[in-house]
BAGU-199476 format. One record per residue (C-alpha): residue number from 1; residue in three letters; chain; x, y, z. Coordinates in steps of 0.1 Angstrom, whole numbers, padded with zeros to 4 digits. Layout:
BEGIN
<node><num>NUM</num><residuo>ALA</residuo><cadena>A</cadena><c1>X</c1><c2>Y</c2><c3>Z</c3></node>
...
END
This chain:
BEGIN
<node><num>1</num><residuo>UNK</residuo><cadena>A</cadena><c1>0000</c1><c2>0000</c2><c3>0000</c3></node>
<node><num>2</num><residuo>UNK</residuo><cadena>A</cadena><c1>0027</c1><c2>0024</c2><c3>0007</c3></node>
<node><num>3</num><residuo>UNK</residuo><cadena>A</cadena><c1>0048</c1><c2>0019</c2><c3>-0022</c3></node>
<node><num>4</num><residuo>UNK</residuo><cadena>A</cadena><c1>0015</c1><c2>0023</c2><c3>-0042</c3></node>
<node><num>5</num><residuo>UNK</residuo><cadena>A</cadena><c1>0006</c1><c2>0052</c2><c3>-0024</c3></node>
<node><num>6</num><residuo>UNK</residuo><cadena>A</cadena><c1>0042</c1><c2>0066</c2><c3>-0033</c3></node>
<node><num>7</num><residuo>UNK</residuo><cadena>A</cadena><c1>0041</c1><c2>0059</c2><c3>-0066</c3></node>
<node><num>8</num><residuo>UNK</residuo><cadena>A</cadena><c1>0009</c1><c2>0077</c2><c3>-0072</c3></node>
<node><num>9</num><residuo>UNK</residuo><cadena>A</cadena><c1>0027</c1><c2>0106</c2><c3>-0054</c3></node>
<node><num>10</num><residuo>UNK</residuo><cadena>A</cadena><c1>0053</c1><c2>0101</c2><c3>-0078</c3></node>
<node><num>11</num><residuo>UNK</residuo><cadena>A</cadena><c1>0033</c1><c2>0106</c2><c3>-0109</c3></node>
<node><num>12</num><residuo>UNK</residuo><cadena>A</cadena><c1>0010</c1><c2>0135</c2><c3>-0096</c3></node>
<node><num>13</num><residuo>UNK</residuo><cadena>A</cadena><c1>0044</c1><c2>0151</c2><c3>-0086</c3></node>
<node><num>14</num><residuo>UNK</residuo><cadena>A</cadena><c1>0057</c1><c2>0144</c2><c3>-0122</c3></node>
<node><num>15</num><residuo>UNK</residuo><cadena>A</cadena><c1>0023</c1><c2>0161</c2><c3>-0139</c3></node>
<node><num>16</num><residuo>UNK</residuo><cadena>A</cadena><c1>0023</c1><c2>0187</c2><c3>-0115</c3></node>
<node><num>17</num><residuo>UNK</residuo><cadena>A</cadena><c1>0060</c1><c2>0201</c2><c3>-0119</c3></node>
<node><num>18</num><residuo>UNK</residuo><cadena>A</cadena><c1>0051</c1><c2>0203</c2><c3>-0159</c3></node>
<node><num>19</num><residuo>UNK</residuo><cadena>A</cadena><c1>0018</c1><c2>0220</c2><c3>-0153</c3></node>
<node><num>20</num><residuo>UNK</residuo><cadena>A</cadena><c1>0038</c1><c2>0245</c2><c3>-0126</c3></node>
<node><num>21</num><residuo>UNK</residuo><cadena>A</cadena><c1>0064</c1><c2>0250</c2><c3>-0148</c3></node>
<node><num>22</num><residuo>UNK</residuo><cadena>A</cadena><c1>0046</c1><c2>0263</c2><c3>-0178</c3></node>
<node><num>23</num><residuo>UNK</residuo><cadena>A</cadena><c1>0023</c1><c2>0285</c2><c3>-0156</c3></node>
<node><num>24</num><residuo>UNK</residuo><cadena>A</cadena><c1>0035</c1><c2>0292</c2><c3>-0122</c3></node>
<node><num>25</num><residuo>UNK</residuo><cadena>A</cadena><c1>0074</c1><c2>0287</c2><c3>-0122</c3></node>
<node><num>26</num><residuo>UNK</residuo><cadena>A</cadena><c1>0081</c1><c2>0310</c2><c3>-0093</c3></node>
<node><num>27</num><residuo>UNK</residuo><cadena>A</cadena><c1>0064</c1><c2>0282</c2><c3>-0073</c3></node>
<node><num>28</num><residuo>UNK</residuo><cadena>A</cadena><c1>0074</c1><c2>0246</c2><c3>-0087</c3></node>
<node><num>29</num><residuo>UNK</residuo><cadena>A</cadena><c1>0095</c1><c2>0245</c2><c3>-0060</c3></node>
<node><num>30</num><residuo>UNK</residuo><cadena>A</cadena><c1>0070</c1><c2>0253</c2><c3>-0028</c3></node>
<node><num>31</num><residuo>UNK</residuo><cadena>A</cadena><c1>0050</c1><c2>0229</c2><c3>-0042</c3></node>
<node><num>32</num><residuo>UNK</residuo><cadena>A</cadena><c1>0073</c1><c2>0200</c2><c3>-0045</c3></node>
<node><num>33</num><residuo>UNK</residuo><cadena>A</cadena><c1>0079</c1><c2>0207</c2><c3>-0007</c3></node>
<node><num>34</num><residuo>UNK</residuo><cadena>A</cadena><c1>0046</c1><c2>0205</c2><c3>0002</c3></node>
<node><num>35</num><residuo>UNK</residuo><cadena>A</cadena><c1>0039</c1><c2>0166</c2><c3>-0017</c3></node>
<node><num>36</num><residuo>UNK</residuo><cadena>A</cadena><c1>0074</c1><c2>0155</c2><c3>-0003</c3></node>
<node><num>37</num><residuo>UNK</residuo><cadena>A</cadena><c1>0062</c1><c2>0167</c2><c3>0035</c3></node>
<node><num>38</num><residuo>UNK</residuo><cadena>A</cadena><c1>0027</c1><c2>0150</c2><c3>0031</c3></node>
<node><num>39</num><residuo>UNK</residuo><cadena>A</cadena><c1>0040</c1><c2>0120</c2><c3>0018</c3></node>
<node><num>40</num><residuo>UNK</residuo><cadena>A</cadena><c1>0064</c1><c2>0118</c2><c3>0051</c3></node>
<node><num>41</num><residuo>UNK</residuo><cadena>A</cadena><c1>0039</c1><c2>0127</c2><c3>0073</c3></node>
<node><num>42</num><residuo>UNK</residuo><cadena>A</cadena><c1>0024</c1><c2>0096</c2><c3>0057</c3></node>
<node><num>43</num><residuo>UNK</residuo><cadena>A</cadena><c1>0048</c1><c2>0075</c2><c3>0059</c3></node>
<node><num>44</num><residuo>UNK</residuo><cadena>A</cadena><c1>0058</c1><c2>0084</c2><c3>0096</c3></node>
<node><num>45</num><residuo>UNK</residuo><cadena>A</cadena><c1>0022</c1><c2>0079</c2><c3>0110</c3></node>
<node><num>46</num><residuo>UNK</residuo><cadena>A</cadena><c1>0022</c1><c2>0046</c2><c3>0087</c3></node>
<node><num>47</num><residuo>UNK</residuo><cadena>A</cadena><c1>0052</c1><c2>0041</c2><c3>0112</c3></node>
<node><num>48</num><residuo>UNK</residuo><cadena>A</cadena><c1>0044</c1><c2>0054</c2><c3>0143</c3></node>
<node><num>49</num><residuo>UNK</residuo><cadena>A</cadena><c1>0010</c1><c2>0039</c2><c3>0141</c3></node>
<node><num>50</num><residuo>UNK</residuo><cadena>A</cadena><c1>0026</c1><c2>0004</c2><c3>0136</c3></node>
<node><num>51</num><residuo>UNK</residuo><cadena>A</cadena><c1>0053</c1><c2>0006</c2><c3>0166</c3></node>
<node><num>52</num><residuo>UNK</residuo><cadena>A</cadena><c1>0026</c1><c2>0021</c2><c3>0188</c3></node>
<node><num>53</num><residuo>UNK</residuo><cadena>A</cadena><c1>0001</c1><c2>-0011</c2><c3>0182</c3></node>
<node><num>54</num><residuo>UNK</residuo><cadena>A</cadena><c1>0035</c1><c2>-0032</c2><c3>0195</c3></node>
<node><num>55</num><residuo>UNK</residuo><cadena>A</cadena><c1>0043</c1><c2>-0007</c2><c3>0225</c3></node>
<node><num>56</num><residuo>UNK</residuo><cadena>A</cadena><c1>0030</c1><c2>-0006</c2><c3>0258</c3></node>
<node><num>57</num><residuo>UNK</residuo><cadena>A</cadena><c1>0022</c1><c2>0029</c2><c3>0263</c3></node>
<node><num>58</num><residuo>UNK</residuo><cadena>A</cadena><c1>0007</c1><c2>0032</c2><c3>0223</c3></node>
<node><num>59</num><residuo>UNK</residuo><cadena>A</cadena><c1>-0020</c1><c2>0060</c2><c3>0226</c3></node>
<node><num>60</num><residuo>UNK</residuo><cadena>A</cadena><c1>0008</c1><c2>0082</c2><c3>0245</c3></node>
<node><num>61</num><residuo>UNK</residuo><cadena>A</cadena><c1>0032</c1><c2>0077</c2><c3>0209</c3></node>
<node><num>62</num><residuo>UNK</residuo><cadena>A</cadena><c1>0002</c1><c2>0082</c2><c3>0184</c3></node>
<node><num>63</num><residuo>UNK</residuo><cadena>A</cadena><c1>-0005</c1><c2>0115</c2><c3>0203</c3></node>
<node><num>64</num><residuo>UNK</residuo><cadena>A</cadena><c1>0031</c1><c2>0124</c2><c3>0204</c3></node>
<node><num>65</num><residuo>UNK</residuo><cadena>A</cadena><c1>0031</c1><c2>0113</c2><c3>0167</c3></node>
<node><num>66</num><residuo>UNK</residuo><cadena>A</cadena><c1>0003</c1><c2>0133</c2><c3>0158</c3></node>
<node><num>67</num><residuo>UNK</residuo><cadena>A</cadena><c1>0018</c1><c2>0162</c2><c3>0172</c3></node>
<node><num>68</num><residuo>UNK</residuo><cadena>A</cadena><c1>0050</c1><c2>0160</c2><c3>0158</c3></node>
<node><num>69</num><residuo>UNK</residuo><cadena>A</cadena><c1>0037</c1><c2>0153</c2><c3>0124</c3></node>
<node><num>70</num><residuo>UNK</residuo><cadena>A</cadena><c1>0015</c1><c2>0185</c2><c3>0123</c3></node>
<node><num>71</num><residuo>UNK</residuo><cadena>A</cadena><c1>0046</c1><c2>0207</c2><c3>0142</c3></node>
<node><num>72</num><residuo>UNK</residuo><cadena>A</cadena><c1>0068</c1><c2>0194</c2><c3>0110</c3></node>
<node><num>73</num><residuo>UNK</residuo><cadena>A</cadena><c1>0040</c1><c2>0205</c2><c3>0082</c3></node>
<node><num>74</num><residuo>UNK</residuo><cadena>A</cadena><c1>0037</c1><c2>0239</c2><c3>0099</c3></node>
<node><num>75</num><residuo>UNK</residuo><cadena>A</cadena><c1>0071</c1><c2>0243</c2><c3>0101</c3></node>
<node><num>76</num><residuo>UNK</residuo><cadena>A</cadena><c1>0077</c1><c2>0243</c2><c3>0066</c3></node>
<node><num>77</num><residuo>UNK</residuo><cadena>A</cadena><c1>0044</c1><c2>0265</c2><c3>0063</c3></node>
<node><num>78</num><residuo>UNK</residuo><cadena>A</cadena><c1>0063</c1><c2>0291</c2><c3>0085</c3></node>
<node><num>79</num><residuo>UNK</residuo><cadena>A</cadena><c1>0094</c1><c2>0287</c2><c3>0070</c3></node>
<node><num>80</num><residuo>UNK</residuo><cadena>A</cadena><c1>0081</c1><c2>0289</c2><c3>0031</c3></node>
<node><num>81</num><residuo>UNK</residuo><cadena>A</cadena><c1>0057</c1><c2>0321</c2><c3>0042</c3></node>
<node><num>82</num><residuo>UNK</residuo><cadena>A</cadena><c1>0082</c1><c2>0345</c2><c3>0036</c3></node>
<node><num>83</num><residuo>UNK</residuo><cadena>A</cadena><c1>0049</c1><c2>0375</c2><c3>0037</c3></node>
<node><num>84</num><residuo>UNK</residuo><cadena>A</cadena><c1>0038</c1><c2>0358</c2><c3>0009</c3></node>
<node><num>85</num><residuo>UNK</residuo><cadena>A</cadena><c1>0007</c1><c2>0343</c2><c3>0006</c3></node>
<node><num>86</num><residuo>UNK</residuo><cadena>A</cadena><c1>0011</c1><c2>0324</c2><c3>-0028</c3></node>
<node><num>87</num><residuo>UNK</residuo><cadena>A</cadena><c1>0035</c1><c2>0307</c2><c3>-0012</c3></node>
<node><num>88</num><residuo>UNK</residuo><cadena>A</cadena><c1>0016</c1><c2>0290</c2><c3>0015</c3></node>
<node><num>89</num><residuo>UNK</residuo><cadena>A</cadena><c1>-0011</c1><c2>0284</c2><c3>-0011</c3></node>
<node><num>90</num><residuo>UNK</residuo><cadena>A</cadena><c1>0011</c1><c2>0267</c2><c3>-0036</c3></node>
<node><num>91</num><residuo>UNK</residuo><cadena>A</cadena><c1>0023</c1><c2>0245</c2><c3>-0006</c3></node>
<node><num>92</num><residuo>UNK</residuo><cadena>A</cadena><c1>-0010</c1><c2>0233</c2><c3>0007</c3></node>
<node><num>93</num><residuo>UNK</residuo><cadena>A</cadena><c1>-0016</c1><c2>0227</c2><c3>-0031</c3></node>
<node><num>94</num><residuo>UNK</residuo><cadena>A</cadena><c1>0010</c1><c2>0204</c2><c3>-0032</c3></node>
<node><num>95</num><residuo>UNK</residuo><cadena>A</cadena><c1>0003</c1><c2>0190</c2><c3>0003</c3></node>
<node><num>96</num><residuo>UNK</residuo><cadena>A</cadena><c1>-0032</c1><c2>0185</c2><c3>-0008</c3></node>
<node><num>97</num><residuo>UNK</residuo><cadena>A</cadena><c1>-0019</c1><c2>0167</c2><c3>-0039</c3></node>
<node><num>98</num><residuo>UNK</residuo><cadena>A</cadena><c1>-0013</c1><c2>0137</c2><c3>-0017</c3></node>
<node><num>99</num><residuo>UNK</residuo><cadena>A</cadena><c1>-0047</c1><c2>0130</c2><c3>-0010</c3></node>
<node><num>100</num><residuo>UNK</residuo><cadena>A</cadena><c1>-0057</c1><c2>0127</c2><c3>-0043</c3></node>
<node><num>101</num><residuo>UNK</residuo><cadena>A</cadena><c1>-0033</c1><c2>0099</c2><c3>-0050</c3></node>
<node><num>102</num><residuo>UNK</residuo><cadena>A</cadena><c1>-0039</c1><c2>0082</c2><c3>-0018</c3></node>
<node><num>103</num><residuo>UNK</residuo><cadena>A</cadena><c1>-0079</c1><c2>0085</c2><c3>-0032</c3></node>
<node><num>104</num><residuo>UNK</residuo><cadena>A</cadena><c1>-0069</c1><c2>0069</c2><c3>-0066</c3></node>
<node><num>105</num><residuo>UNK</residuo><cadena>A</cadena><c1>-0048</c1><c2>0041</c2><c3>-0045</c3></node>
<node><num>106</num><residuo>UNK</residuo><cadena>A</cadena><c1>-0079</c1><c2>0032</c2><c3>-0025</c3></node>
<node><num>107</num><residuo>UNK</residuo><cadena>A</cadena><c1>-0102</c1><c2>0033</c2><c3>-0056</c3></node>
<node><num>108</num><residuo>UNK</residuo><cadena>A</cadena><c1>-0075</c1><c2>0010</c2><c3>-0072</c3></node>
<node><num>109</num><residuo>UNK</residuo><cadena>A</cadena><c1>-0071</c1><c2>-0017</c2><c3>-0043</c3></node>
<node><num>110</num><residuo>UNK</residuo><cadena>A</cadena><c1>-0114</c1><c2>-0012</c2><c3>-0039</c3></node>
<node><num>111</num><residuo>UNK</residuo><cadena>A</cadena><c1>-0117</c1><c2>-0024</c2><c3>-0076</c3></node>
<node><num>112</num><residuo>UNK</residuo><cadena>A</cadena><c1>-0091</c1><c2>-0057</c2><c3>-0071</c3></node>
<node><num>113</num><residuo>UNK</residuo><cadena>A</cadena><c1>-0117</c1><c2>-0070</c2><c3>-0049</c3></node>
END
C-alpha cells in the first residue's frame, strides 16, 4: 500500500511540476515541498502507528506522533511564508496533492476486490 501510495505521489508530482512549470514557475518549487512533506507525514504515521500497536504505552506515541507530524508541516508553512501568501497556497496545493493519490490508491485496491 505504501509503495502504491508513493508511486501515485510520484506521478501526480511528475504532472504537476510540468503543469507549474509552464504556468507558475516561481512556485514549482514550494509545491514539491509540500507533496514530499505530506508523503512523510504519511509514511511516519504509517510508522508510528505500527510501533505504537506493538508498544505498551501506544496511545501516549500516536499523540506524540500526531503532534510531531503536524509541528513538522507547519514548520515548513512558516518557513516557506516569507509574507507571501502564494507561497503557502502553492504548498497546501502540493500538500493537498497527496490526498488525491492516496484517493486513486484506495479506488485501485477497492476495484481488485
Amino acid at each position: 500500500m505504501l509503495r502504491r501510495i508513493a508511486l501515485y505521489d510520484s506521478i501526480i508530482l511528475l504532472l504537476s511540476v510540468v503543469i507549474s512549470i509552464i504556468f507558475f514557475r516561481e512556485y514549482v518549487i514550494i509545491l514539491i515541498i509540500g507533496l514530499i512533506i505530506a508523503l512523510v507525514n504519511f509514511l511516519l504515521n504509517s510508522v508510528i502507528t505500527e510501533y505504537a500497536m506493538k508498544a505498551s504505552k501506544g496511545r501516549a506515541w500516536i499523540l506524540v506522533g500526531t503532534v510531531g507530524r503536524i509541528a513538522i508541516a507547519a514548520a515548513f508553512v512558516l518557513i516557506l511564508y516569507d509574507n507571501d501568501m502564494k507561497n503557502v497556497i502553492a504548498y497546501l496545493i502540493g500538500y493537498s496533492l497527496h490526498y488525491v493519490s492516496m484517493i486513486i490508491g484506495m479506488a485501485v485496491q477497492r476495484n481488485k476486490r
